[in-house]
N, C-alpha and C positions, 0 to 999 in steps of 0.2 A: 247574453245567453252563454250559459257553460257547455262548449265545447269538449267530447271527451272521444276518444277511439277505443277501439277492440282492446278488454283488458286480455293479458296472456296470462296464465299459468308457468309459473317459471320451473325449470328442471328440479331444481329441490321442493319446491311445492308439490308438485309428482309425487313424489316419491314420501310426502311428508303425508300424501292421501291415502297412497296406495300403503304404508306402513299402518295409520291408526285403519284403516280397511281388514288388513289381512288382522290384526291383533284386534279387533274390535274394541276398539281405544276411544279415544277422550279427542274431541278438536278443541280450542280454545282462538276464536278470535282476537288477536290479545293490541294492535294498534293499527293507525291509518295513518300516511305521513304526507305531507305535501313538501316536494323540490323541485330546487332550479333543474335539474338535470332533463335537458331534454334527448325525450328515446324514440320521438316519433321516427327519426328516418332511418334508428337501427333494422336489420334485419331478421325474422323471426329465430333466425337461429340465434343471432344478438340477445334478443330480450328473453329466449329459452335458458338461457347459460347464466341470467345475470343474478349476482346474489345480493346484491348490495347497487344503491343508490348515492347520488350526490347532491348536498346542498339542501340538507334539510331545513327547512322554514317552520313550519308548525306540529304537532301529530295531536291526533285523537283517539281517545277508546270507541271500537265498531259497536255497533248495536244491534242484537241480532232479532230482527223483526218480525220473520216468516219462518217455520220450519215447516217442511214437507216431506212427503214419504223419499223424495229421491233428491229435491231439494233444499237449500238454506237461504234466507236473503238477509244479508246485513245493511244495515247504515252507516255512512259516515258523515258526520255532522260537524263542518268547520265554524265553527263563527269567532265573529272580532271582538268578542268582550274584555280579553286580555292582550292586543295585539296592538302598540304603541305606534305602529309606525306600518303603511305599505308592505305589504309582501306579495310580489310575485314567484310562480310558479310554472313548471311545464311538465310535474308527473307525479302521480301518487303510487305508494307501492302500499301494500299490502299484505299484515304480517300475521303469524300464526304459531302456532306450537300446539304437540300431542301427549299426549300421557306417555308414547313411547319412548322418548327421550328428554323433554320437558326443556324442550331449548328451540327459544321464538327464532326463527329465520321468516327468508323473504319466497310470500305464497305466491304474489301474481303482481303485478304493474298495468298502470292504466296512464296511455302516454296524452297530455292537453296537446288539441289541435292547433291551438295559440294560445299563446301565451297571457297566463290569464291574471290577474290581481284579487286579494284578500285585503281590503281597504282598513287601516284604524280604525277601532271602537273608540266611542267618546265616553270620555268620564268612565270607563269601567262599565258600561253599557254596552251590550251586543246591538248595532245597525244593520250588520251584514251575514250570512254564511251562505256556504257552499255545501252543498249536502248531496250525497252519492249513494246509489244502492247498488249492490250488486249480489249475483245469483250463483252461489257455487251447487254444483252435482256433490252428491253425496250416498255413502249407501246405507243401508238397512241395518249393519254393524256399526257405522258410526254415532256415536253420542256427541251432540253439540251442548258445551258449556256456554250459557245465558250469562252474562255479566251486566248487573242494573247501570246505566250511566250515570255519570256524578252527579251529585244532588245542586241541585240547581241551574242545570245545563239541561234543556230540551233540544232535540232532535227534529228534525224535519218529518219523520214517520209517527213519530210520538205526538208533532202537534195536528198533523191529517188526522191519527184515532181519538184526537181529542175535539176536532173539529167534527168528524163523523157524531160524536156522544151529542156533542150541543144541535148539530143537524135532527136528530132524533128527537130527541129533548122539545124542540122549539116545535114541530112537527105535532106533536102528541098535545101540546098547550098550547098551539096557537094556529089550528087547522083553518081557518077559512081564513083568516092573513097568509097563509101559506099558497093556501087553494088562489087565491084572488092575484099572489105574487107568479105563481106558476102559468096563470089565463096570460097574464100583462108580459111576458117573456114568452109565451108562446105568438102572442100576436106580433110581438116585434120581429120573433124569426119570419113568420107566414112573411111580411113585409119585407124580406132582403129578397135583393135581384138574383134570378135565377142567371144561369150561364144564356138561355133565350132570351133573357129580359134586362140587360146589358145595359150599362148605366151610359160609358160610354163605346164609343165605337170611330175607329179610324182603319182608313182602306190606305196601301199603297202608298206609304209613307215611310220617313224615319223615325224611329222612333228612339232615343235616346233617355237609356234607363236610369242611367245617373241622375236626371232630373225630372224626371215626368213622375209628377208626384199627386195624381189625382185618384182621392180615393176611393174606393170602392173596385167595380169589375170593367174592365176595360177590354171590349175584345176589338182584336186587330186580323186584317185580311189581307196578304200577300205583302207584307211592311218589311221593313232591314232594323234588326233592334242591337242598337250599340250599348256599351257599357266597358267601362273599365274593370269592373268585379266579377267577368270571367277569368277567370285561373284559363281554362281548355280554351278550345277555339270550337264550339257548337255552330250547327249550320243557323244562321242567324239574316239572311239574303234571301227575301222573297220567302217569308214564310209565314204562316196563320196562327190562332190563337189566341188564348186569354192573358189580360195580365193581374193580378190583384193586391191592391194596395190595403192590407187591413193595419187599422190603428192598433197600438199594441193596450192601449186605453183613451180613453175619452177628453179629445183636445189634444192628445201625445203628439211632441213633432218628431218622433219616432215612430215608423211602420214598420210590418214585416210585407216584403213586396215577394210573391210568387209568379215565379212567369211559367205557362205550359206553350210547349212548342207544338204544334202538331206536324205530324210529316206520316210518310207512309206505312199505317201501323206501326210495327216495331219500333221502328227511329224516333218515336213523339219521344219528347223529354222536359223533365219538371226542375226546376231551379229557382233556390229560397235563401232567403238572405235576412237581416235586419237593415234598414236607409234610413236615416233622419229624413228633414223635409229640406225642402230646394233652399230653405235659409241659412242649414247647414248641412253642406255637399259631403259629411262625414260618410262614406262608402267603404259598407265591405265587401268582401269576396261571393261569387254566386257557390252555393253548395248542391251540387247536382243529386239529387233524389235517385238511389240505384232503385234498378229494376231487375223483376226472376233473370231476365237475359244477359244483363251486364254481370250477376252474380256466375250465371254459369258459365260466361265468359271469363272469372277468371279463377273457376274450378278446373276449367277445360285448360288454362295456361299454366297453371300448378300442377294437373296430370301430366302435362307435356313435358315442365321442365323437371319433375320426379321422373319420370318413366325418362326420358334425356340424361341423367344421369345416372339409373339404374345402369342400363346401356352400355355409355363409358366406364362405369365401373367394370362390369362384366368383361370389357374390351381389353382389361391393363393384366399382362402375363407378367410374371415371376419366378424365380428359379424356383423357387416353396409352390407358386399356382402356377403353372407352366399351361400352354394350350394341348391337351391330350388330345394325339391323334392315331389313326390303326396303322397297323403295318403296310399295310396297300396303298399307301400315299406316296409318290414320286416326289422327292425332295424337288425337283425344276418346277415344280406347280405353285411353291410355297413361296409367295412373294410379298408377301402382307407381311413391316415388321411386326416382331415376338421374340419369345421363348419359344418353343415346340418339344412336345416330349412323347418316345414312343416306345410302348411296354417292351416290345419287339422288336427294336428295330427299324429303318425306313425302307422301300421298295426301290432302290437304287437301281435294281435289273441286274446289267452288264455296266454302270458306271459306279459302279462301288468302288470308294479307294483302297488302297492294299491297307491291310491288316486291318478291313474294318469286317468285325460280326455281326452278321446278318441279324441276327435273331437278338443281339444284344440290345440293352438299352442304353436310351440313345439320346442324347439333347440338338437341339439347330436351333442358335440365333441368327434371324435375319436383320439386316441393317437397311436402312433405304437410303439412296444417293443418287446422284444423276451426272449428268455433264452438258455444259452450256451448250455443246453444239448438236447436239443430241435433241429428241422432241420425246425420246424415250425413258423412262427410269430405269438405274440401276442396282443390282443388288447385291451385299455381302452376306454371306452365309459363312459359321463359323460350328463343323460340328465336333460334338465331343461323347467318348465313350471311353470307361473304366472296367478294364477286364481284367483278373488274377497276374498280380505282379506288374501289370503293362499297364499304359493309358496313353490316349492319343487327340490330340487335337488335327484336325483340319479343314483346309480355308479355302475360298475358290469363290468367284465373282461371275455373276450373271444378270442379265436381261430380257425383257420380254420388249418385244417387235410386234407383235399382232395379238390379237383377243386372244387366242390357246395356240401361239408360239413362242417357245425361250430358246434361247440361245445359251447355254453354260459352259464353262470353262473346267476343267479336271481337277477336283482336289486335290491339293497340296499338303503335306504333313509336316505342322510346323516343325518337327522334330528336324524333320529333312533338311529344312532352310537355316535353324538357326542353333543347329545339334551336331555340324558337321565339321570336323578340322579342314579346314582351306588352306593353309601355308603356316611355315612355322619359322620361325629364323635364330640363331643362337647368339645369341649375344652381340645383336646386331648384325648380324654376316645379313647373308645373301638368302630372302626368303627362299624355302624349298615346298613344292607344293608335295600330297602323300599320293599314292599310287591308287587303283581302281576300288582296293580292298580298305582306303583310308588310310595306310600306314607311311612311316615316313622313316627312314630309313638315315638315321644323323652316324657319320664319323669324326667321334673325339677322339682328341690327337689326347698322350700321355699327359697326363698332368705336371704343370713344372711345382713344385714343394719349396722352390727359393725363399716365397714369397712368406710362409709359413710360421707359427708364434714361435720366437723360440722360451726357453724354461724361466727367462726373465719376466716375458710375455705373461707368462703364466703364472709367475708370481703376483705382477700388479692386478693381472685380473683375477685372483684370488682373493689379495686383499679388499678392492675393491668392491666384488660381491660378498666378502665379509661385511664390508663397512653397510651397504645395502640391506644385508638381511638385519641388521642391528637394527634398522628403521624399518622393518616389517609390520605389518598392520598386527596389533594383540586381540584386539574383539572389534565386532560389528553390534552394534545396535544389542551389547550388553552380552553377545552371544562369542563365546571362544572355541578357538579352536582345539579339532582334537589333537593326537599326537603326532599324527603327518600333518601339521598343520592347515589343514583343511579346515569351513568354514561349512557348516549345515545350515544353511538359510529355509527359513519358510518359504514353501512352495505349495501347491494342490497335494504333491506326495508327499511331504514333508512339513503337517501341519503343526502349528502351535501346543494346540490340546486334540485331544484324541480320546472319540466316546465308544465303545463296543456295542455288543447285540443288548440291548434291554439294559443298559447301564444310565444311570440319570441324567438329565443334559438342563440346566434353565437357564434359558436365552436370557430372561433379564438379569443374570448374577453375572452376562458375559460382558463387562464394562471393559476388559483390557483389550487392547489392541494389539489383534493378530488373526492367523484362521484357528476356524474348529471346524473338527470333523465328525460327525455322527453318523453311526452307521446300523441303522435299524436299531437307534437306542429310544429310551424312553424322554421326550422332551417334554419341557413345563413351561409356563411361565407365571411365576409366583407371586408377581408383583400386578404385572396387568394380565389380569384372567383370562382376556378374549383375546392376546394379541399377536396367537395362532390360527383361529377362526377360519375357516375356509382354505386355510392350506391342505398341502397334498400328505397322506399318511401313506406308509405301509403297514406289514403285519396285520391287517384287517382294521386298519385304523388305532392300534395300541401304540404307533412308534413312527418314527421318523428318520429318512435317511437323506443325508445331504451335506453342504458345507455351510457356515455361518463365517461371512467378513464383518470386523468390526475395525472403523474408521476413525481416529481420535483428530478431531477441529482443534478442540483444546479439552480443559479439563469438565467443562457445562457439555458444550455439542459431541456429540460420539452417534455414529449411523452403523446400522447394521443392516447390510446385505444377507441375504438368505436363497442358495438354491436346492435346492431340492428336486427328488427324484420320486415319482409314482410306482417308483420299482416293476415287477410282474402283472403287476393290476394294471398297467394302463401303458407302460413305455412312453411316459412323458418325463418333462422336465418344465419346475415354475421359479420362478422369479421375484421375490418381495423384497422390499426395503421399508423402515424407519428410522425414527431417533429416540437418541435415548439422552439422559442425563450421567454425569461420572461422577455429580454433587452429591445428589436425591434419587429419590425412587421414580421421578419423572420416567415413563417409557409411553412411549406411542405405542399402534396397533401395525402388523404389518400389511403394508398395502402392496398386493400381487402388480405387478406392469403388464398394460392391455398385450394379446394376442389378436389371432386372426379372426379369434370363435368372437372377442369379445366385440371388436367392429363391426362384424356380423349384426350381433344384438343391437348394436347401434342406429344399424341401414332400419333394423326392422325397427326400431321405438322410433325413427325416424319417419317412415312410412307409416306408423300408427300416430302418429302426432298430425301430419299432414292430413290425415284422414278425419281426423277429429276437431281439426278447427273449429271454435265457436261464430257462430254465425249472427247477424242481427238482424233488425225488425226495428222500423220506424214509423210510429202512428201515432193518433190522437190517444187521449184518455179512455174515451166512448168504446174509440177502434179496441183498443186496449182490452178495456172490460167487457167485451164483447166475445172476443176469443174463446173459446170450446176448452183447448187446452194449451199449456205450456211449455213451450222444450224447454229442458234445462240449459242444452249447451246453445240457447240465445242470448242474446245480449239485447233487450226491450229497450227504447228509444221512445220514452212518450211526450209530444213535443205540445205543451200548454201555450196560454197566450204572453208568459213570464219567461219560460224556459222548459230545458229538454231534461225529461226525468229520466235517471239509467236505472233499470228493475234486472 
């Protein structure tokens, strides 16, 4: 039986939907791959991120077999008619490409639950395949391109509508063999045991699944049922229920054995498996059948841990996201570490420290700390405020003793502490500390000149800083000095090149290494068209103002830094980088570096993803065809007497 899980949607696939969507573009199914690489025990956010796969073994062109108003179903159809040798697998990924940029990447992964095998074809002869469908959402803008399958390679969907045709067919020219075959398979069902009419029946026993191999329906009444092929541990002690042993064909010493638990209401539970017969003990795993409640159990556990760390995120302050709080907040209350930041000020009272302004703003970091002998926390507090000409830091330690008692200690100014002359001593003498006003009051004695160069003195060391400046440096990095021998180095003030108001600037002709400066000039780029795109403009969007660094690797690799300024319009500042080539016309586009806004978007495609998870559905064919309607974002499970069809 081919075992498969939840396919995902991978982050570029996203955005490869939501592109030919908004453009009402072109999709093109374009392969199907089968690899080693197993991604069952990645994390959703894992398999959201991945673009690429490992350990490719086979691939196929999809076949696309259903189009719907809001959905698409494709095929994929492995078989072994070219395949020399064994191949195993543990994941298929899922490829695609749009008319908007015409470059196949990877749309979704579907991870095997075990690891499964694609056996050799004989003589060029297909024996075996593995054949998949699956349902993508689509909208009303998008066009799905149809691709015929190679000529000579049937499908698994292709030979059901070909099977459907001859069902038809044989129906219409051979109605009373039909009619007669339909009597003789209805009376066979009327014939099977109902759940009251129990083939057999044991009370109060053990029952051990691994080996109890009799077929048909088996109910049991207050029994202990063992088995090795529980993965969980189900309540299995003293419990009722059926068990059913159906042949998978006629003679097969292969069953699928289904056990139903019953217990009280909610708790019954259904678990299915494939067992050989007791002649060979070949045993798999039992695969527990969910139910609406286990689902929303672990909807309920995904809300939790999203909203968990919504939470914590909301919790984490920053000198940029500080916790804002009003002026009427008494710093002794504030004992939660942070940042704290207040438009106005903090409400200090009467314990405000000198030279602090009331009304000014104002930052507090709190620190948390304790002492072993102690059963209470304690706290550091470290506050700061910047006023015209001045700024001041200060520090001071406290505790809280009871539910709304603290105990604090007087700020301190570290200026005070670590700003202050303490003693002073002259050349090694006798430290002198300074008087109330700070000042230190030293008597030096006349100077004795004995010591002094005399005009010889001053000759060798003339000569000597002659010989010296003989070996003065002539240039820097090609750059000379002027005539006081001074060195003009590029700096932010002192740029390499230098653009004016509306004067032409294009970044790709900037291959040499150094800055530029643009200042509300006209920028281009000549070579790759887009690979200003989304930068920040002035002048109403005609110009640009900023710096451009370029970085030389060697003479191939050269990066270019770019900041830029929003000027008037926004009082911001952005940040891009690429590469470029110093060969050829190679230039990348430049890609801006995330902010705070863009994490932001993140949490939320984040929390729109969780919310949209696709969901499954496990039933017969009948169940199947039955259905009223179809959701797109399920994943259909229709499990035959051969195997589990994924729709």
């Amino acid at each position: 039986m081919q075992k498969f899980g939840q396919t995902f949607i991978t982050k570029v696939g996203q955005q490869m939907l939501t592109k030919v969507d908004g453009a009402k573009g072109e999709i093109t199914y374009t392969k199907t791959v089968l690899y080693t690489q197993d991604i069952k025990g990645m994390s959703n956010d894992e398999r959201f991120s991945l673009t690429e796969l490992t350990g490719e073994q086979i691939a196929t062109k999809p076949t696309v077999v259903d189009i719907q108003d809001t959905t698409v179903t494709i095929n994929a159809s492995f078989n072994n008619a070219q395949v020399t040798q064994d191949l195993t697998f543990n994941s298929i990924g899922w490829f695609a490409k749009t008319s908007v940029d015409d470059k196949e990447q990877l749309l979704a992964t579907t991870p095997s639950e075990v690891e499964q095998t694609l056996v050799a074809g004989s003589n060029g002869a297909a024996t075996s395949s593995i054949d998949i469908d699956l349902a993508f959402a689509r909208s009303h803008d998008t066009t799905v391109v149809v691709k015929p399958p190679e000529e000579g390679l049937v499908s698994l969907s292709q030979m059901n509508t070909k099977i459907k045709e001859m069902k038809e067919t044989l129906e219409a020219e051979f109605p009373e063999v039909i009619a007669k075959s339909k009597e003789e398979i209805n009376q066979q069902i009327n014939s099977l045991s109902a759940l009251t009419d129990t083939v057999n029946s044991l009370n109060k026993t053990q029952i051990n699944l691994d080996e109890y191999d009799s077929v048909g329906i088996t109910k049991y009444t207050d029994c202990q049922l063992q088995s090795l092929g529980f993965k969980a541990n189900p309540t299995t002690s003293m419990v009722s229920g059926w068990i059913f042993n159906i042949p998978l064909k006629k003679d097969a010493p292969t069953y699928q054995q289904i056990v139903y638990i019953c217990a009280d209401g909610s708790d019954s539970q259904v678990y299915m498996r494939n067992r050989a017969g007791i002649d060979n003990k070949q045993v798999e795993n039992f695969e527990k059948i969910s139910t609406d409640a286990d689902l929303s159990k672990v909807q309920e556990n995904a809300k939790n841990i999203h909203d968990g760390l919504k939470n914590d995120i909301a919790k984490i302050s920053t000198i940029s996201k500080p916790v804002q709080v009003s002026n009427d907040i008494n710093p002794d209350t504030i004992t939660q570490p942070g940042i704290y930041y207040s438009e106005n000020g903090f409400n200090f009272g009467s314990k405000a420290p000198a030279d602090y302004w009331q009304q000014g703003k104002s930052y507090l970091i709190v620190l948390l700390g304790n002492r072993p002998d102690r059963s209470f926390d304690y706290y550091q507090q470290f506050l700061f405020q910047a006023t015209k000409n001045e700024y001041n830091v200060w520090y001071r330690a406290e505790y809280k003793y009871a539910s709304d008692s603290y105990y604090t200690f007087d700020f301190q100014n570290l200026k005070d502490i670590y700003g202050s002359l303490r003693k002073i001593s002259l050349n090694g003498s006798k430290p002198i500390e300074p008087d109330s006003s700070g000042i230190v009051n030293l008597n030096v004695p006349e100077p004795d000149l004995s010591g002094l160069e005399t005009k010889t003195d001053a000759k060798t060391a003339h000569d000597t800083l002659t010989a010296d400046i003989a070996k003065r440096i002539l240039s820097i990095n090609n750059k000379n000095p002027d005539s006081n021998g001074n060195f003009a180095l590029s700096d932010i003030d002192h740029p390499d090149y230098d653009y004016g108001a509306a004067e032409p600037f294009d970044v790709d002709q900037a291959v040499e290494t150094g800055i530029y400066r643009f200042m509300d000039s006209k920028v281009t780029s000549s070579i790759r068209k887009d690979a200003l795109d989304g930068l920040y403009t002035t002048m109403g969007g005609t110009a640009m103002c900023g710096y451009l660094f370029v970085l030389n690797h060697d003479n191939f690799n050269r990066e270019q830094i770019i900041f830029l300024n929003h000027g008037t319009e926004a009082q911001d500042t952005m940040i891009a980088i690429r590469s470029i080539s110093g060969i050829n016309n190679w230039r990348g586009k430049f890609r801006r570096l995330l902010d705070i806004d863009d994490y932001s978007n993140v949490q939320n495609q984040m929390t729109e993803i969780k919310q949209s998870m696709m969901k499954s559905w496990t039933g017969t064919l009948t169940q199947y065809q039955a259905l009223t309607s179809y959701d797109p974002m399920t994943i259909y499970f229709i499990i035959s007497d051969y195997e589990v069809v994924v729709k």
